[in-house]
Backbone as JSON, one array per atom type, in Angstrom:
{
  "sequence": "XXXXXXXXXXXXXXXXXXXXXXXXXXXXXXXXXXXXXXXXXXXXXXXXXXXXXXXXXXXXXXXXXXXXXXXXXXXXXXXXXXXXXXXXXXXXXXXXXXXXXXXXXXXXXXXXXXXXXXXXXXXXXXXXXXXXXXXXXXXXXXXXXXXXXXXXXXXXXXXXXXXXXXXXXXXXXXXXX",
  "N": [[-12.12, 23.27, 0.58], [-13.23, 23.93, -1.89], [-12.79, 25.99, -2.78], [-9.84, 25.49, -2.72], [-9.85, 23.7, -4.96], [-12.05, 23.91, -8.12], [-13.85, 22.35, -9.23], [-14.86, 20.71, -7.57], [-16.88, 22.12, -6.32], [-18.98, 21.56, -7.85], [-18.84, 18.66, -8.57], [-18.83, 17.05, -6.51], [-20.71, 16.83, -3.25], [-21.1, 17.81, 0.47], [-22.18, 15.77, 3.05], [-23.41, 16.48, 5.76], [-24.28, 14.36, 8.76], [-25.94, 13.54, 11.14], [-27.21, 13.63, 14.16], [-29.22, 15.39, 16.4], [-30.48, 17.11, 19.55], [-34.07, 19.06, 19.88], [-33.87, 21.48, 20.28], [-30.96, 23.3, 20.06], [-28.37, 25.73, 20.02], [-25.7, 25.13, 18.5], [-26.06, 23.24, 16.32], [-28.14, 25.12, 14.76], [-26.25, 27.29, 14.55], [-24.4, 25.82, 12.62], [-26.4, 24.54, 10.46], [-27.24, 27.46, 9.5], [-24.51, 28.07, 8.56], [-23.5, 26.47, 6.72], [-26.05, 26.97, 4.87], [-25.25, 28.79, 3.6], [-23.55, 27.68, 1.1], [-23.76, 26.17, -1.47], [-22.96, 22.96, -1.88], [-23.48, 21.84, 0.06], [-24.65, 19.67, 2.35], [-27.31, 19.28, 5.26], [-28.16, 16.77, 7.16], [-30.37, 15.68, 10.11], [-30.99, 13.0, 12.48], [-31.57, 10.78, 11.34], [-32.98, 7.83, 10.2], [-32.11, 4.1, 10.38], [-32.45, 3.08, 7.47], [-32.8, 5.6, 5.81], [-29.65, 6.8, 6.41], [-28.38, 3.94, 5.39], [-28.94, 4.48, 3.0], [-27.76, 6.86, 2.18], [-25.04, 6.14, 2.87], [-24.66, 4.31, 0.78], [-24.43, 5.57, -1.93], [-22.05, 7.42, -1.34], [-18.69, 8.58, -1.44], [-16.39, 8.96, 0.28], [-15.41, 9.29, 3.55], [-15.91, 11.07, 6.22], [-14.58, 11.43, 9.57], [-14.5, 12.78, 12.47], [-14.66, 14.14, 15.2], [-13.57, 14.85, 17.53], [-11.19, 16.54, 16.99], [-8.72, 18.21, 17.89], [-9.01, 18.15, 20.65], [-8.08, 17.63, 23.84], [-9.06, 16.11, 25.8], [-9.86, 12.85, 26.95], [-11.79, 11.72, 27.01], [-13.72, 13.38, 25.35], [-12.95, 12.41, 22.94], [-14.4, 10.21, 20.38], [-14.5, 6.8, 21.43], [-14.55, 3.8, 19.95], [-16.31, 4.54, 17.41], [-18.38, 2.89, 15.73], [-19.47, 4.31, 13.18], [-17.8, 4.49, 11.98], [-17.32, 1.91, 10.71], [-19.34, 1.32, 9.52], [-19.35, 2.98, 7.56], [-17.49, 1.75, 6.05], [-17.99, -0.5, 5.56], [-19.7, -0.55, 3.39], [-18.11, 0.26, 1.48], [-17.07, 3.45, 1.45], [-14.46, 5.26, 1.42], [-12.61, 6.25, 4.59], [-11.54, 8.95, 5.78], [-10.47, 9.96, 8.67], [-9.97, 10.84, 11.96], [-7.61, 11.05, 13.84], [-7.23, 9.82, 16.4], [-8.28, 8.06, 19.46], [-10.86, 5.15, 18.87], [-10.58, 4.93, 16.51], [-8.05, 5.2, 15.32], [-7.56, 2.36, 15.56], [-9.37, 1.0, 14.16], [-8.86, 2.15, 11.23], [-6.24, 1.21, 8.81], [-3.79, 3.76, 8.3], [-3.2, 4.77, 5.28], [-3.82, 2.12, 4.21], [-6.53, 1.39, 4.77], [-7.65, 3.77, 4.19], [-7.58, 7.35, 5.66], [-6.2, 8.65, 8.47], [-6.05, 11.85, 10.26], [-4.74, 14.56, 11.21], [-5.04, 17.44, 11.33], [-6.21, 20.11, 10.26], [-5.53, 20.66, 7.55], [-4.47, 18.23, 7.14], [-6.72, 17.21, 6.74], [-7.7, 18.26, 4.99], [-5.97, 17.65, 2.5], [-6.1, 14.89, 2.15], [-8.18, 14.5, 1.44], [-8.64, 15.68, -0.88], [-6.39, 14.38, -2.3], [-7.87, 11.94, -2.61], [-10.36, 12.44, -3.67], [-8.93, 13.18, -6.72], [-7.77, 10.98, -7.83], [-9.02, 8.36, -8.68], [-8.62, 5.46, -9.11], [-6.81, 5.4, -6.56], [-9.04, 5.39, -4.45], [-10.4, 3.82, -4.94], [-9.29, 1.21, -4.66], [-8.67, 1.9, -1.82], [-10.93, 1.94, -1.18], [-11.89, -0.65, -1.44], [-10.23, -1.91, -0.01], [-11.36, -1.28, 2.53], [-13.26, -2.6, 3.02], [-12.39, -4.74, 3.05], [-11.34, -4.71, 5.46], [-13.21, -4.16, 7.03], [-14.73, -6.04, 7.54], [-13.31, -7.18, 10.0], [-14.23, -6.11, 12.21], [-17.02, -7.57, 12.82], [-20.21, -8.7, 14.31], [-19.46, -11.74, 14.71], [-16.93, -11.6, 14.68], [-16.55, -10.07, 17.19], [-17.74, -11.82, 18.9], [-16.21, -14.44, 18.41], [-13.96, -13.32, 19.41], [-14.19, -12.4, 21.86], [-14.61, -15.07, 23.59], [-12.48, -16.09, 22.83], [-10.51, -14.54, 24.38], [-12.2, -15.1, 26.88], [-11.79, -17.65, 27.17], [-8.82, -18.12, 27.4], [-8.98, -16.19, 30.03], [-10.05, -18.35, 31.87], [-8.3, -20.57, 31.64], [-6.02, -19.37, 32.67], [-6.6, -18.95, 35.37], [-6.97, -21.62, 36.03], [-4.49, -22.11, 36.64], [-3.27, -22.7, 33.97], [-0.91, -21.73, 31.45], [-0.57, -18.54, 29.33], [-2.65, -18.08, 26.9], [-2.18, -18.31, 23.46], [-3.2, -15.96, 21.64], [-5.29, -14.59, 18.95], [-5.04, -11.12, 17.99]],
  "CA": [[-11.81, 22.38, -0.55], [-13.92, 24.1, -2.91], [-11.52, 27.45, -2.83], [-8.32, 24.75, -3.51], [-10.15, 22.87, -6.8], [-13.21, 24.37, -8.24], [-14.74, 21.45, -9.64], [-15.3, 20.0, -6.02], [-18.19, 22.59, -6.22], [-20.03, 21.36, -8.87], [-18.81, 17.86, -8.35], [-19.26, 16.68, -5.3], [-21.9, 16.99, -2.14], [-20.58, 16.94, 1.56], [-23.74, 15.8, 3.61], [-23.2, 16.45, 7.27], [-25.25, 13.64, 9.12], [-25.89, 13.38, 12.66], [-28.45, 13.31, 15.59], [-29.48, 16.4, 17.35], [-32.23, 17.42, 20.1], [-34.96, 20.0, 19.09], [-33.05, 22.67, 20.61], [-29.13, 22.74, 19.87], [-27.82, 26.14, 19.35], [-24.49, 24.62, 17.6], [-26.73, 22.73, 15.24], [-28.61, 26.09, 14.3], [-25.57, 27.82, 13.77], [-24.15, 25.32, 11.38], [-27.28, 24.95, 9.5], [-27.11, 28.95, 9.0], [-23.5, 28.4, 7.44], [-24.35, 25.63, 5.42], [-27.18, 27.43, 3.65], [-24.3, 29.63, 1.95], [-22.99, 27.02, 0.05], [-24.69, 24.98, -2.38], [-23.2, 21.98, -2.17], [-23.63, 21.09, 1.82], [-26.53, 19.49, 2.88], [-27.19, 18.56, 6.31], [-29.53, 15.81, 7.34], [-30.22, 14.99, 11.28], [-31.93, 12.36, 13.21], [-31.75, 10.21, 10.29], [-33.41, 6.44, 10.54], [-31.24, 3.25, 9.4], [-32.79, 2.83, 6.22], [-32.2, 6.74, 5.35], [-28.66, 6.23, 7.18], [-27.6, 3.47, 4.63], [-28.83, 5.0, 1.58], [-26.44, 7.77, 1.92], [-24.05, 5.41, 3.07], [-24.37, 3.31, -0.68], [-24.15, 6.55, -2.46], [-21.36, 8.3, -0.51], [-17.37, 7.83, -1.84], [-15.43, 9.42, 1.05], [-16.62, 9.42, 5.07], [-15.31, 11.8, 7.26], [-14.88, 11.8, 11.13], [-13.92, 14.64, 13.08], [-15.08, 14.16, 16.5], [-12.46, 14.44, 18.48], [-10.33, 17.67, 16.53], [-8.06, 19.73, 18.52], [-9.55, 18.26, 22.01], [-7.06, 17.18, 25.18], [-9.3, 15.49, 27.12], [-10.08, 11.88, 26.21], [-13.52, 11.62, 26.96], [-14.72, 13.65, 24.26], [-12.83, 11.7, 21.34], [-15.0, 8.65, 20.39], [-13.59, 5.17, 21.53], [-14.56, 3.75, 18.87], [-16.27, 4.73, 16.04], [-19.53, 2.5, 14.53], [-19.84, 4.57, 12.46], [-17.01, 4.95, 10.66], [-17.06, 0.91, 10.6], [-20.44, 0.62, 8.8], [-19.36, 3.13, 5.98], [-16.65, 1.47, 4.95], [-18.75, -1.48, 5.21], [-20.09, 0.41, 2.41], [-17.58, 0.99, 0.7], [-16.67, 4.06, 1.42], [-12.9, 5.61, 2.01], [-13.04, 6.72, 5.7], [-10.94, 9.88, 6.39], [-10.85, 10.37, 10.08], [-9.15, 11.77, 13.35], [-6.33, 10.08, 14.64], [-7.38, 9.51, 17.84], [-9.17, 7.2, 20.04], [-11.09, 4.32, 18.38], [-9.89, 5.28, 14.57], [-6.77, 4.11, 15.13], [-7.88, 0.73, 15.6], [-10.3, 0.37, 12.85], [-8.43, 2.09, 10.02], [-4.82, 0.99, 8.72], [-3.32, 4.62, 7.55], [-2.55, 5.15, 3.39], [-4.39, 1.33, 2.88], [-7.83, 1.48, 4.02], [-8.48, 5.07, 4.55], [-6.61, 7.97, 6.14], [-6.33, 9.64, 9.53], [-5.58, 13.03, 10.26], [-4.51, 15.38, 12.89], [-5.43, 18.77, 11.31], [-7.79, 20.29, 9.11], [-4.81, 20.56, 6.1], [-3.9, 17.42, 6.41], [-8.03, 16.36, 6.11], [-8.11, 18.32, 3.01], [-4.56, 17.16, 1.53], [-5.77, 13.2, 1.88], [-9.39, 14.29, 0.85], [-8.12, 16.05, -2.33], [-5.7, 13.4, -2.73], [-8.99, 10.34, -3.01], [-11.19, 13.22, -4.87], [-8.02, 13.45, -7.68], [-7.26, 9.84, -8.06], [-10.3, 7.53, -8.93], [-7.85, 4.43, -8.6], [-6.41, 5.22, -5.57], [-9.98, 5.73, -3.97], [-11.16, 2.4, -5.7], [-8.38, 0.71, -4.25], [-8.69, 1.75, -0.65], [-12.69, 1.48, -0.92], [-12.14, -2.27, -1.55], [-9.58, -1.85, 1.83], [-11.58, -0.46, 3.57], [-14.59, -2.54, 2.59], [-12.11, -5.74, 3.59], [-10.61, -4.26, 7.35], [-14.34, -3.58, 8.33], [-15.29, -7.27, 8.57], [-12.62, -7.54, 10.98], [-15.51, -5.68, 13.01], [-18.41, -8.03, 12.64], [-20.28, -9.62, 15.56], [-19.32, -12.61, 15.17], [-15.58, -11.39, 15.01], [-16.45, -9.77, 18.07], [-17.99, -13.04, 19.56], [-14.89, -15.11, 18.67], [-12.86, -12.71, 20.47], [-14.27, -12.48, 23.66], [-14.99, -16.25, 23.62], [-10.96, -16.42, 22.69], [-9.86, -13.93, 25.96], [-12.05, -15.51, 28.25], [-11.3, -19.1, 27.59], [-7.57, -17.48, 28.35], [-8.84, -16.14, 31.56], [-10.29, -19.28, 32.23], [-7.17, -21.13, 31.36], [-4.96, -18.95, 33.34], [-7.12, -19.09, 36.44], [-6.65, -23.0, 36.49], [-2.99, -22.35, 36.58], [-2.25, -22.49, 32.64], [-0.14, -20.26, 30.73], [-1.17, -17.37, 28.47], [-2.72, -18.91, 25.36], [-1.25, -17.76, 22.1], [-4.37, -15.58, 21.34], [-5.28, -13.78, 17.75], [-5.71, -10.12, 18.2]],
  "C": [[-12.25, 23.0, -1.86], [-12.76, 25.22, -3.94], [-10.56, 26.23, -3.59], [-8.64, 24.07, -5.18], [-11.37, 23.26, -6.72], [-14.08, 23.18, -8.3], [-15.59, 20.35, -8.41], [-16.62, 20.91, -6.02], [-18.98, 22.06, -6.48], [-20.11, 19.38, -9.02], [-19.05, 16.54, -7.37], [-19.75, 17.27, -4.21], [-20.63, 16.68, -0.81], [-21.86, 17.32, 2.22], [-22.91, 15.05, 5.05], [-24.57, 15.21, 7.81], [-25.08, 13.13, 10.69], [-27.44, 13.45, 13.51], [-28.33, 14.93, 16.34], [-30.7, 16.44, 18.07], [-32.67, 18.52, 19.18], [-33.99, 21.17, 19.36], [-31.61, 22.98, 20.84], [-28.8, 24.27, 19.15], [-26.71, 25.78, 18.42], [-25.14, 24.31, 16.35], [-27.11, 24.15, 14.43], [-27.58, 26.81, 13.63], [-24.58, 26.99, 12.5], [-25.0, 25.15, 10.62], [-27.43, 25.67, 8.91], [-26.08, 28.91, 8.45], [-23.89, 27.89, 6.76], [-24.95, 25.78, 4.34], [-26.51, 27.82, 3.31], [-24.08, 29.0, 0.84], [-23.65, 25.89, -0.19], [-24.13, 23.77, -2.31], [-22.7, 21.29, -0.82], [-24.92, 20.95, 1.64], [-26.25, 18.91, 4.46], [-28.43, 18.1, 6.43], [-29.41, 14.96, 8.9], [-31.21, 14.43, 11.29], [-32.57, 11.37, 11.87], [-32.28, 8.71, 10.77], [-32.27, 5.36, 10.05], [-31.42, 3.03, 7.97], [-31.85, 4.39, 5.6], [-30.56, 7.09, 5.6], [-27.69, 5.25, 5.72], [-27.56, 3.5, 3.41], [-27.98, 6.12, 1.45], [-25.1, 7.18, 2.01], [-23.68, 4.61, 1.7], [-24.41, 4.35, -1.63], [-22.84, 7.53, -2.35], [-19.88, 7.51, -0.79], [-16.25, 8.08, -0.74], [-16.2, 9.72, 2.09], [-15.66, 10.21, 5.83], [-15.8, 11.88, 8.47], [-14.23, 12.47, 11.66], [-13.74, 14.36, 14.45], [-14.0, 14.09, 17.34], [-11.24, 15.59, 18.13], [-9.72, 18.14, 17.35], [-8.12, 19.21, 19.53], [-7.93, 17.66, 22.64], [-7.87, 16.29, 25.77], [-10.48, 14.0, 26.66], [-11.04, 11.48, 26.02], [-14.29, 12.08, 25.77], [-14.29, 13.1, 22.87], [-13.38, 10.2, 21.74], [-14.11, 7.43, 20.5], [-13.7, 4.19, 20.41], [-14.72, 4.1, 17.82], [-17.24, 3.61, 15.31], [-19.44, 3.12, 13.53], [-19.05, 4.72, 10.88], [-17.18, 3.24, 9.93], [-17.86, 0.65, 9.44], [-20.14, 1.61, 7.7], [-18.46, 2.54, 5.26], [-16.99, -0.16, 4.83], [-19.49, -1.24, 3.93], [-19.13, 0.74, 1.05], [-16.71, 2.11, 0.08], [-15.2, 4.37, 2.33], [-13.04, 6.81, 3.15], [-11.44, 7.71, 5.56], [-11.19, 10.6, 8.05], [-9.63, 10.47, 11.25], [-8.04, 10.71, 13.34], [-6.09, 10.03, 15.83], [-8.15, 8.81, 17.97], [-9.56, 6.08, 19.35], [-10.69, 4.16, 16.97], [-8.89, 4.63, 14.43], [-6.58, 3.12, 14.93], [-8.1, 0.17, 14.2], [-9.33, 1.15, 11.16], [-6.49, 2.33, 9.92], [-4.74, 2.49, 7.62], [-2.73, 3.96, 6.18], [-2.93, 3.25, 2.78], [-6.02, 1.35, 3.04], [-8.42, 2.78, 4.53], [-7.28, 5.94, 5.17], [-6.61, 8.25, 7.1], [-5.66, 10.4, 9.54], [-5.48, 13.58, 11.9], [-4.72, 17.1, 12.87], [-5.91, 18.98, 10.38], [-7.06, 20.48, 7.45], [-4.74, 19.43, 6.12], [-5.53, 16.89, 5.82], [-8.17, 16.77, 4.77], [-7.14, 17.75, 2.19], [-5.54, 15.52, 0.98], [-7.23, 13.38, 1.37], [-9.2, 14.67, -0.49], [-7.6, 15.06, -2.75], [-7.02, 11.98, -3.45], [-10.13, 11.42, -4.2], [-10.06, 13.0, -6.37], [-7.82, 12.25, -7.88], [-8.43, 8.68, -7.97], [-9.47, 6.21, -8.68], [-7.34, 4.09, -7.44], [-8.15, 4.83, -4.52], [-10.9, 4.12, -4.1], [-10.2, 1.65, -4.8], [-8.8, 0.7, -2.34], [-9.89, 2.2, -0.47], [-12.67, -0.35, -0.43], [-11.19, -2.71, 0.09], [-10.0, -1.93, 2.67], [-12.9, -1.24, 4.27], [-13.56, -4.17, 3.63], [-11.88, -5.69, 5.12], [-12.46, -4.31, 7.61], [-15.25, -5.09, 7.92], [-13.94, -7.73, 9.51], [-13.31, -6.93, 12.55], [-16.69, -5.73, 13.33], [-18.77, -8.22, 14.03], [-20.18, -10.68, 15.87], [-17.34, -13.06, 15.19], [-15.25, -11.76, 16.41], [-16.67, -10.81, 19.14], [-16.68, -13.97, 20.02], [-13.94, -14.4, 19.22], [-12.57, -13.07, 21.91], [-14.54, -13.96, 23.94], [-13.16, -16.52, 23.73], [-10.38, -15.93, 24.53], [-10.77, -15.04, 27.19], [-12.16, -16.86, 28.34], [-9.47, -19.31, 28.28], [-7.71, -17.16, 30.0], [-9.24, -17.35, 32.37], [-8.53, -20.36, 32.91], [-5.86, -20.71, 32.66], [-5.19, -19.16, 35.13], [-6.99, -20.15, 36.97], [-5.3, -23.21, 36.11], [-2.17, -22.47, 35.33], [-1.73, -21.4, 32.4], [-1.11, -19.57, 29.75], [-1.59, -18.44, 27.65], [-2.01, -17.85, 24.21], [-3.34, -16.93, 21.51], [-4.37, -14.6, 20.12], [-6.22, -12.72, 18.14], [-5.65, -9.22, 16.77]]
}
């Protein structure tokens, strides 16, 4: 990104944030790129507090997990995480697989991708357009109480008064998914 618009250097931070054990070659060797360029930071094994202060600072969230793979196990089913930044606020750019799909409606509250141009196209695109970015913050900020727990409550309270229902011989209920 930096290469395509300079000012992304000097303008904006991308702060890798994740969980690792003590001993994680992978980790090590991204840490060692990282240090090249000034404006990565990475920060593991972060607490909630430290967690949602980057999260109320932070204008664009990227998820990855799941790039390139075939085999379904390793792309996340859902996705917390992406839920609670745009609980936040922030405009989630992420995979287009597995749980993502669910939680974010493509081009209103956030983007998904399927390759590493298109992540930079739609990340350039919310870096270049302060309106658009404002716009599908407030999107993004509305879709992710459709992921509360007491969403989640009235859900499963909804299905299994259905299975109930159906078990004593009623029909389907008309159920809001």
């Amino acid at each position: 990104l930096c290469k395509k618009d300079k000012h992304i250097k000097t303008g904006w931070k991308l702060v890798l944030a994740g969980g690792t054990p003590k001993i994680n070659p992978y980790y090590d060797k991204v840490r060692q790129r990282a240090k090249r360029i000034s404006n990565i930071e990475i920060a593991s094994n972060l607490n909630n507090y430290e967690i949602k202060q980057l999260y109320s600072k932070a204008s664009i969230f990227w998820h990855a997990c799941g790039l390139d793979e075939n085999n379904p196990r390793l792309i996340e089913h859902f996705g917390m995480t992406t839920v609670e930044a745009m609980q936040n606020y922030c405009v989630p750019v992420v995979i287009d697989g597995g749980g993502q799909r669910e939680i974010v409606d493509h081009g209103i509250s956030g983007f998904r991708f399927a390759s590493k141009e298109e992540l930079k196209s739609y990340t350039l695109k919310l870096i270049n357009d302060d309106c658009l970015r404002e716009k599908m913050a407030k999107n993004a900020y509305n879709r992710s109480k459709k992921f509360t727990k007491e969403e989640f409550e009235k859900k499963a309270l909804e299905f299994f008064s259905d299975v109930e229902n159906r078990l004593r011989g009623g029909e389907p209920m008309e159920v809001n998914r």
